[in-house]
C-alpha positions in Angstrom: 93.9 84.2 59.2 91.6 85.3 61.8 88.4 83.3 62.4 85.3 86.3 63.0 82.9 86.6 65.4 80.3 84.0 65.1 76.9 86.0 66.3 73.9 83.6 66.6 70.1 85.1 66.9 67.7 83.1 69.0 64.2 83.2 70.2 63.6 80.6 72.8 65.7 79.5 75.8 66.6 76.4 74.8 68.0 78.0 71.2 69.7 80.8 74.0 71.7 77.7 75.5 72.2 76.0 72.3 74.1 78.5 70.9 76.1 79.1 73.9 77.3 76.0 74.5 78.1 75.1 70.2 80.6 78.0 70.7 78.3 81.3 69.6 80.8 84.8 70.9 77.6 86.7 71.0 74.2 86.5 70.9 71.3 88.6 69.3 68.0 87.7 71.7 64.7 88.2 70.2 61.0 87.1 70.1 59.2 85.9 66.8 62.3 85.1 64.7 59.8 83.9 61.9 58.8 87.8 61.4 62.4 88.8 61.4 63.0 89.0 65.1 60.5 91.4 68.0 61.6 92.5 71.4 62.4 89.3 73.7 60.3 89.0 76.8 61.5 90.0 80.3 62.3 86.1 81.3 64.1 85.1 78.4 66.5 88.4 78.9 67.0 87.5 82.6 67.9 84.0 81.6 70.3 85.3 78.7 72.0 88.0 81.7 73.5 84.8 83.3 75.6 84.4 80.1 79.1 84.9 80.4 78.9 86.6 76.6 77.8 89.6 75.2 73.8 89.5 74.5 72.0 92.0 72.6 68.3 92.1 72.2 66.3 93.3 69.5 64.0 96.4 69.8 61.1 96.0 67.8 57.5 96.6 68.8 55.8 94.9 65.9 56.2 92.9 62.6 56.3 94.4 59.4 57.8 97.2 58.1 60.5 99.6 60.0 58.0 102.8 60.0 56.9 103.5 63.5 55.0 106.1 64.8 55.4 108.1 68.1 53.2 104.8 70.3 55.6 102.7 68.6 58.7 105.0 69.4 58.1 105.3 73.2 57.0 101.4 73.5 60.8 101.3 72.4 62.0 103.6 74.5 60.6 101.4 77.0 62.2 98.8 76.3 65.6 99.8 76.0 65.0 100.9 79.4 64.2 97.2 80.1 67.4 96.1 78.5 69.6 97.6 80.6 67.9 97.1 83.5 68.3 93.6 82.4 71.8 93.7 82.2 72.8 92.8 78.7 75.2 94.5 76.6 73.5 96.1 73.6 70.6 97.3 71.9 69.8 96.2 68.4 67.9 99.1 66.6 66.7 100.0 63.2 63.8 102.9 61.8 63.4 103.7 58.5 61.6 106.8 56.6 58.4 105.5 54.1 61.3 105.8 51.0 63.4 103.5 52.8 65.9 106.0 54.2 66.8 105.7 57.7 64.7 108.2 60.0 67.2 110.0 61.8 64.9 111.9 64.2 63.9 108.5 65.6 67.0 107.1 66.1 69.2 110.3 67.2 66.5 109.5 70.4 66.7 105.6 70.4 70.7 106.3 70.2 70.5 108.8 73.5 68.2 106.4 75.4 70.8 103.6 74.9 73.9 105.9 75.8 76.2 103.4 77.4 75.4 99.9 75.6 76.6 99.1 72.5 74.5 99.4 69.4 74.2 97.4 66.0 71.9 98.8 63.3 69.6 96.0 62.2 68.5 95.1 58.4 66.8 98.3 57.6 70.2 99.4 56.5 69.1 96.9 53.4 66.5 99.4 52.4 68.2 102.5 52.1 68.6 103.6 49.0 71.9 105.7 49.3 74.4 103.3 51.1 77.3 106.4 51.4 74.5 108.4 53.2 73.1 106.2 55.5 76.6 104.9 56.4 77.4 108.5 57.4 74.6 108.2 59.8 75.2 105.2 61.6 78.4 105.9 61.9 77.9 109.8 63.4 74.8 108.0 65.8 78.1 105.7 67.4 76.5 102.5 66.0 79.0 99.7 66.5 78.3 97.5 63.4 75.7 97.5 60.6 73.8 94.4 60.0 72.9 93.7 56.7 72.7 91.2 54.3 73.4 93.2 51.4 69.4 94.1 50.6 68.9 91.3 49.3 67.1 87.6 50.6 70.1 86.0 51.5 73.7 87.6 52.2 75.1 85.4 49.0 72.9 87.1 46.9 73.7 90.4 48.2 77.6 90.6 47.5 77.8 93.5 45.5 76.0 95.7 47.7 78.0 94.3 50.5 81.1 95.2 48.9 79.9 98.5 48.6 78.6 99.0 52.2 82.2 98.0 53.2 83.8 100.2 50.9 81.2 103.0 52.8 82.2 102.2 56.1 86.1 102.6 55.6 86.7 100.9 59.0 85.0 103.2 61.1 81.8 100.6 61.7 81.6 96.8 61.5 79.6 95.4 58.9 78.1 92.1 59.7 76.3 90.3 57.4 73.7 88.5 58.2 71.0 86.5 56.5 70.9 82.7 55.5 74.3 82.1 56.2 75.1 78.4 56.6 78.1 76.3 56.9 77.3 75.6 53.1 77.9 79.4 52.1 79.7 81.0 54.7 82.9 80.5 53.4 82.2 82.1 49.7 80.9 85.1 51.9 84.2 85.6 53.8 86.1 85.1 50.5 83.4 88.0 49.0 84.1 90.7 51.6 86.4 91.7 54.1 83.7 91.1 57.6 85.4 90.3 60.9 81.8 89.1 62.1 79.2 87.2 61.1 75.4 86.6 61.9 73.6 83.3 62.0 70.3 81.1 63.6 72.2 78.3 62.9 68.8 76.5 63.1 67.2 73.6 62.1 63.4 72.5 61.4 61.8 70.4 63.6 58.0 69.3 63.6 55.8 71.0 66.1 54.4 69.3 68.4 50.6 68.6 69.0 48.5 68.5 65.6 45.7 70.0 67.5 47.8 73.2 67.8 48.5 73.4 64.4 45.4 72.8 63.2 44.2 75.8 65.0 46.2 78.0 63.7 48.9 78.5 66.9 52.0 76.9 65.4 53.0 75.9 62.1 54.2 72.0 60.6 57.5 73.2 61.7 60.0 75.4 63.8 63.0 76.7 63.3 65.7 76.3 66.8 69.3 76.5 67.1 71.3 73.0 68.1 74.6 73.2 69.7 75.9 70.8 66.9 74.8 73.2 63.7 76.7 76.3 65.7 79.8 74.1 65.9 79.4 72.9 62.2 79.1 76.5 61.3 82.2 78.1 63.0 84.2 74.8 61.6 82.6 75.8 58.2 84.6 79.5 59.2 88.2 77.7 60.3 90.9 78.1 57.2 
């Protein structure tokens, strides 16, 4: 049996290093993972460049919701432009219509700006509300691999949608899910669905540092950052 892809998002440099050295085969680089993941800053992509692995960064202007208007469409244009001057490998891209169907017009042009670097469609995949559709137009816009968790909170939850979104894909497009995977539930996902990749923090809590800082309202009790020993623990949770 072949062990997938282990894929671990990060936000910070040490999480970057972390989950290089516990074994990660790519990485997804972003800012703000507590609001699902934004755009990485400049330094952080330079630092991840230096990475003998494949890094993709997230392009996403904003938190909430995956409706953007045209100021929010050419920031992202933008920024692809800064990822490959950057040098990393991919793009990681999502837009999605107010019913929750992905907005073609948008991405056909995120698509052509990223000509050349590969491509995985983020989670608004998990709000689309016609799975055989949408696949069709991932799949004609030459994304690599769908990310999804199977709409719902966590991948485990999200099986039977999964099942279907592989059933969709027919081997044309990866599906990845994603989603509060952990060594503790990997393994029932892999046994669910047929994936050949999977996506991960592999983070931990920690306490933040500096009460005054919390108290005004610039960090939380806690932070969640990858450790090089819970991305081992979760690719031996994936090992037959």
């Amino acid at each position: 049996m072949t062990i997938p892809l282990l894929e671990v998002c990060v936000d910070d440099a040490d999480s970057l290093l972390a989950a290089f050295e516990g074994g990660a085969d790519r990485i997804e680089l972003c800012s703000a993972l507590e609001v699902g993941g934004l755009t990485p800053t400049p330094g952080l992509m330079r630092l991840a460049a230096t990475l003998p692995i494949p890094v993709y960064a997230m392009v996403r202007p904003r938190p909430g919701d995956f409706v953007f208007g045209e100021g929010d469409v050419g920031t992202m244009l933008a920024d692809i432009d800064a990822i490959r001057a950057a040098g990393l490998a991919g793009v990681v891209l999502g837009a999605s219509r107010p019913d929750g169907a992905l907005d073609v017009a948008v991405l056909e042009r995120l698509a052509e700006r990223a000509d050349g670097l590969g491509m995985t469609l983020h989670r608004a995949f998990d709000l689309v509300p016609d799975i055989a559709e949408a696949m069709e137009v991932a799949v004609a816009l030459g994304f690599e691999r769908i990310l999804t968790s199977g709409g719902a909170l966590i991948a485990l939850a999200g099986l039977a949608r999964l099942k279907q979104t592989f059933d969709a894909a027919q081997g044309r497009i990866g599906v990845m899910p994603g989603s509060g995977l952990a060594p503790a539930n990997v393994a029932a996902v892999l046994e669910a669905v047929p994936a050949f990749e999977v996506h991960s923090s592999c983070s931990v809590a920690r306490p933040s540092a500096g009460g005054d800082a919390v108290r005004l309202g610039f960090a939380g009790e806690s932070r969640r950052v990858t450790t090089r020993d819970a991305v081992v623990a979760f690719r031996r949770s994936m090992t037959p």
